[in-house]
N, C-alpha and C positions, 0 to 999 in steps of 0.2 A: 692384564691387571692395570688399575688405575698408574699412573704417572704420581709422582709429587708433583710434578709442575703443572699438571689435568686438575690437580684438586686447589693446586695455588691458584688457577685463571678461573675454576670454579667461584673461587671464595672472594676475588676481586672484581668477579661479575655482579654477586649476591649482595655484597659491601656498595658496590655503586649502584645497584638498583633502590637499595635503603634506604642510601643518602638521595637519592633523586626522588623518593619518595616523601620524607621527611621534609626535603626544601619543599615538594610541593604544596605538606601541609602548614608550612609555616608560611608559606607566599598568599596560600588560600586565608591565614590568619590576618595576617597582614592589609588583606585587605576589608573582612569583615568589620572593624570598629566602627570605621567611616561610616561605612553604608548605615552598621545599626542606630550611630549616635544621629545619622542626617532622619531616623524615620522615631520620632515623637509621637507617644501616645498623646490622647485626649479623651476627653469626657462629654457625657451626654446623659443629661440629668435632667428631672424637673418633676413633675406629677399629674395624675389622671385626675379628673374633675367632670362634674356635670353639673349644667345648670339646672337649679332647682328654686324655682321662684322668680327673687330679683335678684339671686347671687346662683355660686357657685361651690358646691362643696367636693371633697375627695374621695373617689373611687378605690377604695380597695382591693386588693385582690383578681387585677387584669392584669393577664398573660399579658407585657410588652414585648415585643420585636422591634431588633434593631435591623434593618434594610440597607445592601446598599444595592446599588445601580452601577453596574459600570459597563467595561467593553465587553470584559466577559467574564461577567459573572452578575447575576440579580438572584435579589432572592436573599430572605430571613438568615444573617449573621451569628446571630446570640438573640436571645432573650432573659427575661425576669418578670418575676411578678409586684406590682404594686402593693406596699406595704400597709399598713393602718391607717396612714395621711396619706395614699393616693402616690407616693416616692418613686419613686426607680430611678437606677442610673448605670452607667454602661461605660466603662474604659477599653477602646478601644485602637490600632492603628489606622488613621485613615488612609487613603489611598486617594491624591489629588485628583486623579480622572474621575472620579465617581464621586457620587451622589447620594446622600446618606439620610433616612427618616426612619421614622418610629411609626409605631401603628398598635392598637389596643384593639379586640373586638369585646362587643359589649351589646347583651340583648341581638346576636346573631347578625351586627354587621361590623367590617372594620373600621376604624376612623385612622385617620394618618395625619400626624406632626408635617409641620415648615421643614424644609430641609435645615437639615443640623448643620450649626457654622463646627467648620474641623478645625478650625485655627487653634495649634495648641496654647497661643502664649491668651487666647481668651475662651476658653473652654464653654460650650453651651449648656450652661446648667439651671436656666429659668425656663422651660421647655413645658408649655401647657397642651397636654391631650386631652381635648373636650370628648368625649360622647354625648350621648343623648339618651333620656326616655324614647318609648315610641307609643305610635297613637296611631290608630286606625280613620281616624274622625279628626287627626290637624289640619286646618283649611291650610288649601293652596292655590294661590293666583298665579293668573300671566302676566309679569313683570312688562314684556315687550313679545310680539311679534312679528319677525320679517318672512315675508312672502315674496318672492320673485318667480313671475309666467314667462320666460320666453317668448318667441313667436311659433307659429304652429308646427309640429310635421306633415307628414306628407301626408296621415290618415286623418289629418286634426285634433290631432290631443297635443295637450299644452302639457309639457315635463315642469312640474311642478320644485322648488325648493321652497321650503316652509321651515322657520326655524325661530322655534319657543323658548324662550327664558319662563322659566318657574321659580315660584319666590314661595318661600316658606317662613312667615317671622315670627314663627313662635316657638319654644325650647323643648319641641321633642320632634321626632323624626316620623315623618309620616311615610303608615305601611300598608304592605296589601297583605289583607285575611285571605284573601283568594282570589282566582283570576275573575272572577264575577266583581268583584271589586276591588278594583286595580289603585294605585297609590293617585292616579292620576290621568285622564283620558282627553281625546279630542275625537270630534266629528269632523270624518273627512267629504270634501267637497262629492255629490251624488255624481255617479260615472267616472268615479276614479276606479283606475286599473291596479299597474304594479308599484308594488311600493318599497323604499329600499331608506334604513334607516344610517345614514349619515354619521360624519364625528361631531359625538356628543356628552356630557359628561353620565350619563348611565349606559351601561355594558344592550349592547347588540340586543341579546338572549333574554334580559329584561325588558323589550319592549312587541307589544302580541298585535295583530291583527284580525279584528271578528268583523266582517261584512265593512262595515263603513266608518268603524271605530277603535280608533289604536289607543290601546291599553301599555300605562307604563308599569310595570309592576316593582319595581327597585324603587328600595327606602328614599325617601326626598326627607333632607335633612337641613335644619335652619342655615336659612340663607337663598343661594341661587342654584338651581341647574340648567343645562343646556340642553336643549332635544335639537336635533337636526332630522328631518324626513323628506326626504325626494320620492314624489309619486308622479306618474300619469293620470291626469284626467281628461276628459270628452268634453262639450260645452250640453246643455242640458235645454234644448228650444234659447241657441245662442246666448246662456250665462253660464256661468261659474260661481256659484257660492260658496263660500267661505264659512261657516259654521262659527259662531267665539261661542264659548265656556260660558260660564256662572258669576267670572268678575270682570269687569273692565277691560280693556284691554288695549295697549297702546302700539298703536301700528305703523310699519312702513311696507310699503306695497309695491313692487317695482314691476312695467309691465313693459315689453319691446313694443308690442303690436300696436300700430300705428291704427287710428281708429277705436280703439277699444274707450268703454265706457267704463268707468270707479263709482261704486256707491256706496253707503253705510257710515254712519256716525257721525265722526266728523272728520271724514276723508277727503283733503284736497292737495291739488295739485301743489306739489312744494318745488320741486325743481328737475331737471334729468339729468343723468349722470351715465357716464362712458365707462363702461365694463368689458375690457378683452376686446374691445374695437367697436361693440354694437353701443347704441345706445337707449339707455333705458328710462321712462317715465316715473321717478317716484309720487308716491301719494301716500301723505302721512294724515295722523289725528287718533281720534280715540274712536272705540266702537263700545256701546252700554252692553251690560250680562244681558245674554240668550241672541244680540243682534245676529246681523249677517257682513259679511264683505260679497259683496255682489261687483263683477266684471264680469260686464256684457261688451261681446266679442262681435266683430264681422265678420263674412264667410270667409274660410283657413287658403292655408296655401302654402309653399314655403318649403323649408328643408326640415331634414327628419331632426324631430324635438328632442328625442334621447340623446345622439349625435351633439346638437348646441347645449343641454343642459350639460354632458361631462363636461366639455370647454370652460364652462363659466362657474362649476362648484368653486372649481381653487379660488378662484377671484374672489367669487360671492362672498362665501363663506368668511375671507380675511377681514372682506370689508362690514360685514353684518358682526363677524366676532370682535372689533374692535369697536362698535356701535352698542351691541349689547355690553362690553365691557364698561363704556361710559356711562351706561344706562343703570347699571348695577353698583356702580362707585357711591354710596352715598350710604347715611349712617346704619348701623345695625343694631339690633336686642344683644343682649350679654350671649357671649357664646356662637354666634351665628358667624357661618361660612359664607366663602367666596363663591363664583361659580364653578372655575373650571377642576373637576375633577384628576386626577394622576393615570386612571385607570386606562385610556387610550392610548398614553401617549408612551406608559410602562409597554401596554401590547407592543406596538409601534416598535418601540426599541428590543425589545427582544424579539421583534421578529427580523427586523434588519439586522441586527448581531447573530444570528441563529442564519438568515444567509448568508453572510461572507466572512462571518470566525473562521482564521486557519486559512484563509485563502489569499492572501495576500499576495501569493506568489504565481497564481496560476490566474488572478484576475486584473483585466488590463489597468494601464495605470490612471487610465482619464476614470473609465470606471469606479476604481477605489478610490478615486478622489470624490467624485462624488459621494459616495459612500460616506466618507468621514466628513462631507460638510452635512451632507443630512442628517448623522448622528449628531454634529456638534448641533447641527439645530432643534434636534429633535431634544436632546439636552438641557438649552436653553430654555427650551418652549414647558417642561418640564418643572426646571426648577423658575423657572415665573408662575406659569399654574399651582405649584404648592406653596411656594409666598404668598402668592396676592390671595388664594382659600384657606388661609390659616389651617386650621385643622378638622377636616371631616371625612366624611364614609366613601368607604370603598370596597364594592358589593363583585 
């Protein structure tokens, strides 16, 4: 039989496990206020609009999304739909590591807001979501393009970087009916080989290859886009030609090989310039609709060209993208976008965050340092590309 004194140490067991129970949820109280008063909502407001004419009127009835971007977690938060004037607005808590936009789709592509200022004590509630009409038939030029030949490989082909600025200045989005007629194309130089499309602001999977002519098939929307293409080509009875398009076209042309000859338009020697230790011949000017960029070459030799072009992308490309940057600064039609698109650079990050999420503790430390400086760059490089493009598509 039980004791009185077995049921007494029973019931002084059961009495201080309560009490130890009960501090803990009053200590757990205790400290929630803090935390909740230190995290402020905020707002994010403003309306959908399309330019129609020489203004802009309200969108209706677009499914918005509100976005954030962080370490870990991307990807559609809330939504709403825009009211009879084009309205939406969204209260939410931010979260300082992350990075926060809006997005509408409209006529089957999506457009994306500037990142949202979180400051609650100034809430972002003038917040314009452009779309656009689309049009199968809106003319599109080449703003700029930079072309840089290495020197040869070992079989003689020249590893090509070629990378087009596309301008579009007028208020609907140009699209492709189908792959026969693409939003937008280029002729590539004859005895080109592999071709491998580059960071650019349209997605990979939207840009096709038929014979000698790469077809971009993603919506080109007012304003600028960027195309990047790395191919091999062969020299053709010792030239390389260069194909331009239907308009104008303003060029920089940058060549290592010592000997080689420039022609076309009004291409001349402007100066050389030291890239990753080689150095390179630029040759700038204009070239008229339908011309050619012709480099005629001496016979090859040298090291293998695929091997030099990876070396010199990262380079290249900083220094053409902040080239074209300069080149595209200058005024625009009501409603028109900037160049660089969000869509690479979204990839980029969730594909870095998707390898080292949760592993903090099993990956070295020099490693994860790394790691967090390329996210924070990756970051930055993000939220400057949706400031400086205001608000456009992303396909």
């Amino acid at each position: 039989m039980r004791t009185e004194r077995t049921e007494k140490t029973e019931r002084t067991e059961r009495n201080r496990r309560t009490t130890l129970s009960v501090l803990s949820v009053f200590s757990v109280l205790s400290v929630l206020p803090p935390i909740l008063g230190a995290q402020q909502s905020t707002t994010a407001a403003g309306r959908v609009v399309i330019p129609r004419d020489a203004d802009t009127v309200a969108l209706p009835g677009v499914r918005v999304l509100l976005h954030r971007v962080g370490r870990d977690v991307q990807g559609p938060i809330d939504s709403t739909t825009s009211d009879g004037a084009g309205r939406f607005r969204f209260r939410f808590l931010p979260d300082t590591a992350s990075l926060y936009l809006l997005s509408g789709r409209y006529g089957g592509i999506e457009y994306f807001s500037p990142p949202v200022h979180t400051n609650p004590a100034r809430p972002d509630t003038g917040i314009a979501l452009v779309a656009y009409d689309t049009s199968s038939t809106a003319p599109i030029a080449v703003e700029a393009r930079h072309i840089v030949v290495p020197r040869p490989g070992e079989d003689g082909s020249r590893s090509v970087l070629d990378l087009i600025v596309l301008r579009n200045d007028g208020i609907r989005a140009r699209v492709a009916p189908d792959s026969a007629h693409p939003s937008w194309s280029l002729t590539l130089p004859r005895g080109t080989g592999e071709m491998q499309v580059g960071e650019s602001d349209v997605s990979p999977d939207a840009v096709i290859r038929q014979g000698d002519t790469v077809k971009v098939l993603a919506p080109l929307a007012p304003g600028h886009k960027q195309l990047s293409i790395e191919y091999a080509t062969v020299p053709v009875r010792g030239r390389i030609a260069f194909p331009v398009g239907t308009t104008e076209t303003s060029v920089n042309l940058l060549v290592e090989e010592h000997g080689a000859r420039v022609s076309g338009g009004t291409l001349a020697l402007a100066d050389s310039q030291l890239i990753e230790g080689r150095t390179f011949q630029r040759y700038t000017g204009g070239v008229p609709a339908g011309g050619t960029i012709t480099l005629s070459v001496p016979a090859f030799g040298g090291a293998a060209s695929w091997r030099v072009l990876a070396s010199l992308v990262g380079a290249v490309a900083l220094a053409l993208a902040l080239a074209a940057l300069r080149l595209v600064r200058r005024p625009r039609l009501v409603g028109a976008t900037a160049a660089t698109s969000p869509a690479p650079l979204l990839d980029a990050l969730a594909a870095l965050d998707a390898r080292y999420e949760g592993r903090a503790a099993e990956v070295p430390p020099d490693e994860w340092e790394r790691y967090t400086v390329e996210r924070s760059a990756l970051k930055a490089r993000l939220e400057r590309a949706l400031a400086a493009r205001g608000s456009g598509p992303y396909v």
